[in-house]
C-alpha positions in Angstrom: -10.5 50.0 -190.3 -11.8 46.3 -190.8 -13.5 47.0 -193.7 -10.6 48.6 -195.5 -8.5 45.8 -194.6 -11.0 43.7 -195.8 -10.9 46.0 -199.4 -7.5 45.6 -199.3 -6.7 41.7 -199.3 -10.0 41.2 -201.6 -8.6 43.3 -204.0 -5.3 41.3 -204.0 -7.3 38.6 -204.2 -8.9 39.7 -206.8 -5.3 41.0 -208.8 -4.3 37.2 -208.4 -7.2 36.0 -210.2 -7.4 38.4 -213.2 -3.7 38.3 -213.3 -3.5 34.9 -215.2 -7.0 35.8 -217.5 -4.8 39.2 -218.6 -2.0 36.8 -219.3 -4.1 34.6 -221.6 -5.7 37.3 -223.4 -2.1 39.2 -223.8 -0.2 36.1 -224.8 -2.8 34.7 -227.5 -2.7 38.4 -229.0 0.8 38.4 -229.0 2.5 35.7 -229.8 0.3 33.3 -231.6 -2.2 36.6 -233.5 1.1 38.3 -233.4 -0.8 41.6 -233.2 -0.8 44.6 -231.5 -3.3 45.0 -228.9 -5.2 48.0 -230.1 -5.9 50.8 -228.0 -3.9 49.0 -225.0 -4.3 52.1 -222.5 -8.2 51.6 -222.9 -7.4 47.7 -222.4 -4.9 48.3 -219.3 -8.1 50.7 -218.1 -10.6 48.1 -218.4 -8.5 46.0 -216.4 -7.9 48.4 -213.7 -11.9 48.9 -213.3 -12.6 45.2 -213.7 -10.1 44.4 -211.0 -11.4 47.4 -208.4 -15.4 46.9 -209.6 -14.9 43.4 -208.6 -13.3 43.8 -205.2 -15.9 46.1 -204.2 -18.4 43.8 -205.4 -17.0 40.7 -203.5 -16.9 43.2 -200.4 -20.6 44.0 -201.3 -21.9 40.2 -201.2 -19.7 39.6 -198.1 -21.5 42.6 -196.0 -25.0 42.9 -197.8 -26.0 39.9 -199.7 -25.1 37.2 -197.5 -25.8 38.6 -194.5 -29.5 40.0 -195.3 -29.9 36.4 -196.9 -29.4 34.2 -193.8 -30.9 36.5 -191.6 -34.0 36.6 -193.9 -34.1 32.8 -193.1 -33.1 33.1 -189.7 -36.6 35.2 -188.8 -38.6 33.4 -191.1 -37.9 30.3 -189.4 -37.5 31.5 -186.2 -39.7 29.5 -183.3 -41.4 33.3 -182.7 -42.5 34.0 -186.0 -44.0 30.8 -186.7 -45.3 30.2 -183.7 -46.5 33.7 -182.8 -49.8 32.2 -181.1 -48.6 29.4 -179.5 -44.9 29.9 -178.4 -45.0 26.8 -176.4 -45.3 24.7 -179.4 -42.1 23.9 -180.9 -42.7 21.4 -183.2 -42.5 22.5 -186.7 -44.2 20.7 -189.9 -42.9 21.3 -193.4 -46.2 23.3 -193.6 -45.5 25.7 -190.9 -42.4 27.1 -193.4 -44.7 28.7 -195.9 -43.8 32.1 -195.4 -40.2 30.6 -196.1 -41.6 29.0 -199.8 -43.3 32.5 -200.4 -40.2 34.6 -199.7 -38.2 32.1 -202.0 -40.8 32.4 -204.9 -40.6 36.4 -204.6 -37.1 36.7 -204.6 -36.5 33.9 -207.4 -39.1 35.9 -209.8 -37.9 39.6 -209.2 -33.9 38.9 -209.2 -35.1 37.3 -212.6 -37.0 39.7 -214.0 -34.1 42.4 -213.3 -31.9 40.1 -214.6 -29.6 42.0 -217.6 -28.6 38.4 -219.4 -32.1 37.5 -219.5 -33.3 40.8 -221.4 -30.8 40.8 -223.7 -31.3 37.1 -224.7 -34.9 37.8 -224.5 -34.5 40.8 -227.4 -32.1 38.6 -229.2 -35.0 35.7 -229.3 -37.7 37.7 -230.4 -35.3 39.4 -233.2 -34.2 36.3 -234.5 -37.8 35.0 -234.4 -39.3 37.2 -236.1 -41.5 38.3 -233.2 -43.0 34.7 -232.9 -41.3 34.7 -229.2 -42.4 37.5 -227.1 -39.9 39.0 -224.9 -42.0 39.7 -222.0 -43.6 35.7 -222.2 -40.1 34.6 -221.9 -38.7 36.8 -219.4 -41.8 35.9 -217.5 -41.6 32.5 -218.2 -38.0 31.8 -217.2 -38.9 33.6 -214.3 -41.8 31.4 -213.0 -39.6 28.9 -213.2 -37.0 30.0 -211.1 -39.5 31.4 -208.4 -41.2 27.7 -208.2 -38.0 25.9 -208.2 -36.3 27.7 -205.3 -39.3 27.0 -203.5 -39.3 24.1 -204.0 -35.4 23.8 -203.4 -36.7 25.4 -199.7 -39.3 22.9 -198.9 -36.9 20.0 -199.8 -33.9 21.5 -197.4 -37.0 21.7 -194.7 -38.3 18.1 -195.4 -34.8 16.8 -195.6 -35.2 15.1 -198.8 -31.9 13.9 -201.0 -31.3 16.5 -203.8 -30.9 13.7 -206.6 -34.2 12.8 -206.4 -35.9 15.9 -207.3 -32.8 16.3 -209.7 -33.5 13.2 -212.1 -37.1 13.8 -211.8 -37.0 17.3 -213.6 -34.8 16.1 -215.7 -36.7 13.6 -216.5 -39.6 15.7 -217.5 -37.2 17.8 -219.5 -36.2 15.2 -222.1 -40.1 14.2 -222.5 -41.1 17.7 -222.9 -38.0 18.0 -225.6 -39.5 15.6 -227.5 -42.8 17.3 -227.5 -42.2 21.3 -227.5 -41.4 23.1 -230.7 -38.1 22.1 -232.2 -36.9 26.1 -232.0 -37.6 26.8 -228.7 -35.7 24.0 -227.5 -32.1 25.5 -227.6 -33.2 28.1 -226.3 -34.9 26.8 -223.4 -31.9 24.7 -222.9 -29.8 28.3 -222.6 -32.4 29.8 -220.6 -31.5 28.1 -217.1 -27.8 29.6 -217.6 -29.0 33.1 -217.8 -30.4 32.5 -214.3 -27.3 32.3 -212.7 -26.8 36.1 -212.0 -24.3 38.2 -209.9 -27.5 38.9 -207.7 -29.4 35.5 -207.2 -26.7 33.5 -206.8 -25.1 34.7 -203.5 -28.5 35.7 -202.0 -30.1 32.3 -202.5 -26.8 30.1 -201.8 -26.9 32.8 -198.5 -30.9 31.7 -198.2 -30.3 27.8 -198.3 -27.5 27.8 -196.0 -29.2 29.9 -193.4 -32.3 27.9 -193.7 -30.4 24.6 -193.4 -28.8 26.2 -190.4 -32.0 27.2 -188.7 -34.0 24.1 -188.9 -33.6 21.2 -186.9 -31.6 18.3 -188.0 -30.2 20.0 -191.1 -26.4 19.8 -192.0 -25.7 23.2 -193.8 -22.7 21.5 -195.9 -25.0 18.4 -197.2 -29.0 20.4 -197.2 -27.8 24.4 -197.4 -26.4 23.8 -200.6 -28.3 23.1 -204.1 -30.4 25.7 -204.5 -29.1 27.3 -207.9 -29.6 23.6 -209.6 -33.4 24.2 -208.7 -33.3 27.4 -210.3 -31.5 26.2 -213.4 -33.3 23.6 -213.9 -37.0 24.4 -214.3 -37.0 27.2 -216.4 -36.5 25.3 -219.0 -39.5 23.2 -218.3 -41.2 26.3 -217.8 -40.5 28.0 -221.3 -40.8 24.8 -223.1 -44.6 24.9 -221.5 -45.0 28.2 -222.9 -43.9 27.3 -226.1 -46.3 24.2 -226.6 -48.9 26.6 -225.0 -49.1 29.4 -227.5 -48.5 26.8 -230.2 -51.8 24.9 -228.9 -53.3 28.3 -228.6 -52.3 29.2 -232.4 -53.4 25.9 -233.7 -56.8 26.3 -232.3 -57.4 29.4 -233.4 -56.2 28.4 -236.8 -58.5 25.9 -236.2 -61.2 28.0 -235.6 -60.3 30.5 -238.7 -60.8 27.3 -241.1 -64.0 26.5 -239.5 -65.4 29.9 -240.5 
């Protein structure tokens, strides 16, 4: 009976915000195209599934995602698991989290990986390229990236360190490496941190930093849980620009070596 309560006020939740989007769409069509919408049952169908697939969703994260997340980080930083030789000792190091860093990598590269946005932008890419960027180099690519920077979004909520930091020093690296990497992978590696931000990672990582800055000692969860996605969004496009300057060292040497012969 909960649960379908809780369907029932998501979905008009939900109603309230497609409401105005339908509005928008309807209005521009309509009185400044001044043109029929075509096939409107089709349209008003769409709507109907938008509005339910998203309420079910929502009620998804609220009873799978988040829960599994900050459990996840509730055992792995539990006092039991780390400690499983030496329960007296209760004094945790930044070290003693590693299994946290590991799970955070893992997650970051599969979500990734099985991310739809990504695919398509990586078959796009290679289209438009002419087969000079490979499609599994960047999906892989973009995905190392967000596996080492949620880790690394993990070990700064367990030091405690200020988010900024970390922030302007990526970035920092960014504009060098723009300077440096192949002029046409740029864009793209600019685009590539936005693909990242999935229906998938987002919630279960958000769900992962909180519970982590929940579970470790002198952690505020509004001020340390939060941050995560930045991490992810941010160093995959250090990562693909990498690639790129990588297989472009890698083809000038062996064009290097073709001359030399």
């Amino acid at each position: 009976m909960d649960m379908l309560q809780q369907l029932l006020d998501t979905l008009l939740i939900t109603i309230r915000d497609v409401v105005p989007i339908a509005i928008i769409l309807f209005g521009f069509q309509l009185g400044v195209l001044k043109r029929p919408v075509a096939n409107w049952r089709r349209v008003a169908a769409g709507f109907v599934y938008v509005i339910l697939g998203l309420s079910f969703f929502l009620v998804g994260l609220e009873m799978a995602l988040f829960p599994i997340g900050e459990s996840m980080a509730e055992q792995l930083t539990s006092h039991e698991f780390i400690h499983e030789d030496d329960l007296e000792n209760t004094v945790n190091g930044w070290q003693d989290y590693y299994w946290v860093y590991i799970f955070a990598a893992a997650i970051g590269f599969s979500t990734t990986i099985a991310e739809p946005s990504l695919i398509a932008v990586a078959i796009k890419a290679n289209q438009v390229s002419g087969g000079t960027i490979s499609i599994q180099g960047l999906r892989i690519s973009v995905a190392i990236g967000v596996a080492f920077g949620i880790s690394l979004g993990c070990f700064r909520i367990v030091v405690g360190d200020p988010i900024h930091y970390y922030i302007m020093a990526g970035y920092v690296l960014v504009v060098i490496q723009t300077f440096y990497a192949p002029k046409t992978i740029v864009p793209l590696a600019y685009d590539s941190g936005g693909v990242t931000t999935s229906t998938v990672t987002v919630p279960l990582v958000a769900a992962l930093g909180l519970g982590l800055a929940t579970n470790v000692d002198g952690r505020n969860p509004l001020i340390d849980g939060f941050g995560l996605i930045a991490f992810a969004s941010l160093f995959p496009m250090i990562t693909v620009m990498g690639y790129a300057q990588l297989v472009e060292l890698k083809n000038k040497t062996q064009k290097e070596r073709d001359n030399a012969l």
